[in-house]
ROVEXMAR-894651 format. One record per residue (C-alpha): residue number from 1; z, y, x; residue in three letters. Coordinates in Angstrom, 1 decimal. Each point is the difference from the previous one (the first is absolute). Example, Ala and Ser with C-alpha at 12.3 -4.5 7.8 and 13.67 -1.06 7.14 Angstrom:
<sites>
  seq      pz      py      px  type
    1     7.8    -4.5    12.3   ALA
    2    -0.7     3.4     1.4   SER
</sites>
This chain:
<sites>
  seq      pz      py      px  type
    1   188.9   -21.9   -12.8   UNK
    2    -2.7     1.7     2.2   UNK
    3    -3.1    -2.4     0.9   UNK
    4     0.2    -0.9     3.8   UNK
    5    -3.7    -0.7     0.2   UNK
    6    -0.5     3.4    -1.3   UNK
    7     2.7     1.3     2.4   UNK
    8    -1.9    -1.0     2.8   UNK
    9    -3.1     1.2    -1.0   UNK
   10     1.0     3.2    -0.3   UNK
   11     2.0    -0.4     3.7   UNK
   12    -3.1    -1.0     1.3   UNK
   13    -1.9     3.1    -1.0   UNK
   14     2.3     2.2     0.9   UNK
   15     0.3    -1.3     3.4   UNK
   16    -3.7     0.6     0.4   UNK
   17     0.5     3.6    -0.7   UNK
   18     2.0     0.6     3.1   UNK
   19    -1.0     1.4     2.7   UNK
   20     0.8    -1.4     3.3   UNK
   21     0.5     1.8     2.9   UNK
   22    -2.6    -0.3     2.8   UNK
   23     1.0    -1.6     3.4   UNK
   24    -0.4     3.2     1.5   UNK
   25     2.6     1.5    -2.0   UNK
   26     2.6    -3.3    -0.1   UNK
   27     0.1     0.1     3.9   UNK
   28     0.4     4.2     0.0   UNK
   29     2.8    -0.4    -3.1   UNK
   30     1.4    -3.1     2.5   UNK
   31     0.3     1.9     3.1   UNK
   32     1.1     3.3    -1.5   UNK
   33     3.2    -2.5    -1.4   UNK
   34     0.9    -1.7     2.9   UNK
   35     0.0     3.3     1.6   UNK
   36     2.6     1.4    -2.6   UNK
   37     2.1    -3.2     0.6   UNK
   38    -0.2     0.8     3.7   UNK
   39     1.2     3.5    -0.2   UNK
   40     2.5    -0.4    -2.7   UNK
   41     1.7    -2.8     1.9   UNK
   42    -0.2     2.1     3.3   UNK
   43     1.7     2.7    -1.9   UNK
   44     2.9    -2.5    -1.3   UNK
   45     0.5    -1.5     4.0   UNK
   46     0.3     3.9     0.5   UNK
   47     2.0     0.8    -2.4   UNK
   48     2.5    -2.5     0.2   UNK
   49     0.1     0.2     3.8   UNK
   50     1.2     3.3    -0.8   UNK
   51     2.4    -1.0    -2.9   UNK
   52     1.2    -2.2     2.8   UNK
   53     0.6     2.4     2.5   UNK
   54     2.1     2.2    -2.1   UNK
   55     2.0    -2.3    -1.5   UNK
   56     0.8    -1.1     3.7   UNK
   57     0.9     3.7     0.8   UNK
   58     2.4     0.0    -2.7   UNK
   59     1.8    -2.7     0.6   UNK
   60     0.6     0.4     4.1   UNK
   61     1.0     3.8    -1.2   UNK
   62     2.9    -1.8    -1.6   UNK
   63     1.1    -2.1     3.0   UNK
</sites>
């Protein structure tokens, strides 16, 4: 069985080899996803607006 003292030892080191974004670059990486989350549900609402409309075409073509 694996020492967990040593386990975390070795966690902690690693961790301090990572290199963490900069503020800067955490708000830019931020904004660029809530703009992707904006457009892609803008595109849905479109999309199923449309979805809507035809599907209400079809069915009054039948009345």
């Amino acid at each position: 069985m694996a020492n967990p003292i040593q386990f975390l030892q070795e966690v902690r080191s690693e961790a301090k080899k990572v290199t963490w974004p900069s503020r800067r670059e955490t708000l830019i990486t931020t904004g660029l996803v809530v703009l992707m989350v904006i457009a892609a549900s803008l595109f849905f609402v479109v999309v199923d607006w449309a979805l809507r409309l035809g599907v209400g075409l079809m069915l009054q073509v039948g009345k």
